[in-house]
N, C-alpha and C positions, 0 to 999 in steps of 0.2 A: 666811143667804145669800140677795140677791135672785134673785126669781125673773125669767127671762130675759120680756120684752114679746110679746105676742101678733102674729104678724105682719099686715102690713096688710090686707084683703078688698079687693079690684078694685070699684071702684063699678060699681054696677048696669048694662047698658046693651048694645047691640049688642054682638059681636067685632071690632074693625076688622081685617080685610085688608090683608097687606104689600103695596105697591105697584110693581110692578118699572118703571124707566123705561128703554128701548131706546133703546141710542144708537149711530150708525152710529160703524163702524171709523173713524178716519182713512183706511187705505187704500180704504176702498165711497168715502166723501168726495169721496178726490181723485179717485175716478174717473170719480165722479159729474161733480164743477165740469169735467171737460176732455170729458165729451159735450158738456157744455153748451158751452162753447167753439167747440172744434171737431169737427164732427157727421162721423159715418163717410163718406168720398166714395164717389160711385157710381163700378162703376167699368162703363167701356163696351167696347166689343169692341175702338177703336180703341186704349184701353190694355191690351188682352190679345194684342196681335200678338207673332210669333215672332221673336226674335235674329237676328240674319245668324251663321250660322257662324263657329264659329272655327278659323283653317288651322293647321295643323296642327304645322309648324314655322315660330315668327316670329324674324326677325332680331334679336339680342342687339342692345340699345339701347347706344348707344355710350356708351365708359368702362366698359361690365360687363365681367367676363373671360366668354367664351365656353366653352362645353361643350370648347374645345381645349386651353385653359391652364387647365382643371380634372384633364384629363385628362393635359398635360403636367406636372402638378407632382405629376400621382400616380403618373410613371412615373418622375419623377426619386427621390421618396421610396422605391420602390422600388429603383431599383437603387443607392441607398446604403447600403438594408438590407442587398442581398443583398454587396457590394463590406467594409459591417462584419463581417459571417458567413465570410466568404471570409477573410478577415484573421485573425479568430480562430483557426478553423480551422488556418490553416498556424501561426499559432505553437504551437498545439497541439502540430503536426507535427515541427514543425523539431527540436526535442530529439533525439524518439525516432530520426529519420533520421540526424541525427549521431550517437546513440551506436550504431545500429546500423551504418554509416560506416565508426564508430573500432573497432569489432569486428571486421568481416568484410575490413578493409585486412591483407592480408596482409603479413610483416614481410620487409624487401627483404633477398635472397639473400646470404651472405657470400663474394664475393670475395679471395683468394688474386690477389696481385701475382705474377707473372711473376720466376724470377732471372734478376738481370743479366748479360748474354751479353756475350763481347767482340765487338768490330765487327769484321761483316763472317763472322764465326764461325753456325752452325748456330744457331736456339733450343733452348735445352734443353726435353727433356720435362717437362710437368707433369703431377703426381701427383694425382686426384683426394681431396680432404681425406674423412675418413672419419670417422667417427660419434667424438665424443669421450666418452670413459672415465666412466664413470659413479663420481663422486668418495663413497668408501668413507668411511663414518662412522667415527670410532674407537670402539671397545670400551668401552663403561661396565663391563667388570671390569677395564681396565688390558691392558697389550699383556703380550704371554706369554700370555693364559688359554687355558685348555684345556678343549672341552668334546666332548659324545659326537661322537662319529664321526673325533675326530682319531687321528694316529699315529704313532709315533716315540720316541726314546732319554728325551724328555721327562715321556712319559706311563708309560713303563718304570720312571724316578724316583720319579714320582707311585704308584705302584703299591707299588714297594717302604717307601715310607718309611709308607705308609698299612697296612703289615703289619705294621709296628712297634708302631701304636697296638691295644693290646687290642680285640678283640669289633670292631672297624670294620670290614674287610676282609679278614678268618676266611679261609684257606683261597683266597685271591682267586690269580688269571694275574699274570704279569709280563710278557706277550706284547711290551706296548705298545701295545695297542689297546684306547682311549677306546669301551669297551662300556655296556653295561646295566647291569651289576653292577658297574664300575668307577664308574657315573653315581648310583648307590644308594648306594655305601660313601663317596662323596664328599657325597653330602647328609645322610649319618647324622656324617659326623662335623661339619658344619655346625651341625646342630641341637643334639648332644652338647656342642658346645665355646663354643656361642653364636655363631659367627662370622655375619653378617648384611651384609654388605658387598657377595658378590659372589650371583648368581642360585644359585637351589635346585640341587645335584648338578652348579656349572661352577667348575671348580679354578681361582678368578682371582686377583688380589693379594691381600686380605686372605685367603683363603681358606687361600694361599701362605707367608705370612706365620705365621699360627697352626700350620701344617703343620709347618714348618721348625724353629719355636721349640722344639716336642714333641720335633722328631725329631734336631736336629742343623742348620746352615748349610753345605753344601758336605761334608757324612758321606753318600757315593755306597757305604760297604760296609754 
């Protein structure tokens, strides 16, 4: 394997020193060549006199608009703001006013016509109209039912054919009078016999119905 060369020795001699060379900026340059040019002017007292005042308010040079029509067209920009706000506003408004409007309009009175009088004849009196009748739902157990607190040859029926049925109505009144115990012996046999039709302890059609079939149709001994 050769062996790598011996490096070379610096021939004998002085050290020489790097030598730096300074060279102006471009900008020192230009600044320089425009002394040279044109050299700073002296300046004298007759170029250090004071301004004449300036007054205070000067006349708008014609063709500018004036401090008036800056001022007029910031008054008109305003009152189209406030004229768009105003506008909103009420349609805002207008709804709620009409439906409170259509609420509080009271509904116009119902008049009754006059009968026809013969001529020449007295008017007859008129009757002030009176409260109309409060229209009565029908019975969801069917018309006939009987429930507590009625009275009469009906619930007398009711009494006796429900003596008939074993253990139901043990020892019960035949007064006719839709009681407590007549309202108990009538939901015992409801629940006994399945019946579901008519309300808990109210002897209504089906109720009527399953009663009758046990007991007899139109068998009053």
């Amino acid at each position: 394997m050769p062996t790598p060369p011996d490096p070379e020795q610096p021939p004998p001699g002085p050290v020489l020193e790097p030598v730096r060379v300074v060279r102006q900026r471009r900008f020192d340059a230009l600044a320089e060549l425009m002394r040279e040019i044109r050299p700073d002017p002296v300046t004298s007292e007759d170029d250090t006199r004071e301004l004449p005042p300036v007054p205070a308010s000067l006349p708008p040079p014609s063709g500018a608009p004036g401090p008036s029509a800056g001022s007029r067209r910031a008054a008109v920009a305003a009152a189209v703001a406030a004229a768009a706000l105003v506008g909103f506003g009420c349609a805002l408004l207008l709804p709620g006013r009409q439906q409170a409007a259509a609420t509080a309009r009271p509904a116009p009175p119902v008049t009754t016509a006059p009968p026809a009088t013969a001529p020449g004849g007295p008017p007859a009196p008129t009757t002030p109209a009176g409260p109309a009748a409060p229209a009565t739902a029908p019975d969801p157990d069917g018309p006939g039912t009987l429930r507590q607190g009625d009275t009469g040859p009906e619930v007398a029926d009711l009494q006796q054919r429900l003596l008939r049925v074993p253990d139901v109505y043990r020892d019960g009144s035949t007064s006719g009078t839709y009681d407590t115990t007549l309202t108990e012996a009538v939901a015992r046999f409801q629940l006994w016999y399945g019946v579901s039709g008519d309300e808990t302890g109210v002897y209504g059609n089906d109720t009527r119905r399953a009663l009758e079939s046990r007991t007899g149709v139109g068998d009053d001994s």
